[in-house]
Residue, then its C-alpha position, 0 to 999 in steps of 0.5 A: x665862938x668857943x674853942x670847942x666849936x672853933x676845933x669842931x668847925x675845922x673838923x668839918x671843914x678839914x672832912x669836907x676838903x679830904x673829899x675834894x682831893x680823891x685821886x681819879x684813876x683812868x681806866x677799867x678791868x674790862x670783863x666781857x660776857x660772849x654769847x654764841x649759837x650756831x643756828x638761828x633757832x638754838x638759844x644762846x649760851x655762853x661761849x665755849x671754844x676759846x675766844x682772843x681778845x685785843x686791845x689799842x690805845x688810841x686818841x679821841x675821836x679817833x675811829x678804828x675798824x678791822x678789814x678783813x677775817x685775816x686782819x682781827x687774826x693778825x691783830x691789825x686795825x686799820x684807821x676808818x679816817x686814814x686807812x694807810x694808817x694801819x696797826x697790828x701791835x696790840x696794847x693790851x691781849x686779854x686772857x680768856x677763861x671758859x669757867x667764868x661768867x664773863x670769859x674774857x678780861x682786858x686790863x685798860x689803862x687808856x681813856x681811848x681804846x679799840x676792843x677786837x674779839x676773834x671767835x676763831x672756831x666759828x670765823x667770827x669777829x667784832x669790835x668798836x671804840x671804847x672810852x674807859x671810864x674814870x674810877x670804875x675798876x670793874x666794867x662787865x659788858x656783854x658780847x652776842x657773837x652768832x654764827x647763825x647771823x648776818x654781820x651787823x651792829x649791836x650794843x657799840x658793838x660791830x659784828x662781823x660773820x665774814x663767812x655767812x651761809x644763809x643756808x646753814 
């Protein structure tokens, strides 16, 4: 070979390795769209009264859930394996933002977390495991909180109405 293409060969080479070597980032700005209605025959809309949102880090497969209305308050997380295992510190608090597409905002730096959103002018909570991805720095999800519905699952999500009154 010439020295020309000797040069433009490591060129190549030096290019095609620069890709091998990219950093990987662990974690994501979680933003999350809330939805809400009071009754079953309203249309949902983004929500307005002021939502909390929390965030664990914990291990993989690990499952966290929280107990009781007074619990997703207090910000306490009880471990479905070990329920003596119970933790009321959060890792992470969101910031919540009503003028926003997607009212609330997690930062998550863990590859493992446990996700709590209280609507506390409704009485109505959710949460569920969560795996960040790697080098997506921004993930929107959506979460549909319903005063008007009976508590259940959807999306990842479990959605707890604590105080459902079938006659409202």
């Amino acid at each position: 070979m010439n020295r020309i293409t000797k040069i433009i060969v490591l060129l190549l080479a030096t290019a095609i390795c620069a890709g091998c070597f990219k950093k990987e980032v662990q974690g994501t700005v979680l933003e999350i769209a809330v939805y809400s209605k009071q009754s079953a025959d309203e249309d949902p809309q983004h929500a307005t009264s002021e939502l909390v949102a929390y965030a664990f880090y914990t291990k993989k497969g690990e499952k966290w859930k929280v107990e009781t209305w007074e619990d997703a308050l207090a910000m306490r997380i009880t471990n479905v394996n070990n329920p003596s295992e119970v933790r009321s510190d959060p890792d992470v608090i969101g910031t919540w933002d009503a003028d926003n597409e997607y009212q609330l905002t997690l930062d998550l730096r863990a590859k493992y977390t446990a996700l709590v959103v209280v609507d506390k002018d409704n009485q109505l909570f959710a949460y569920r495991d969560y795996e960040t991805p790697m080098n997506y720095p921004v993930t929107p999800i959506q979460l549909h909180l319903y005063k008007s519905s009976k508590s259940g699952k959807a999306n990842g999500w479990e959605t707890v109405n604590p105080f459902y009154d079938e006659n409202e």
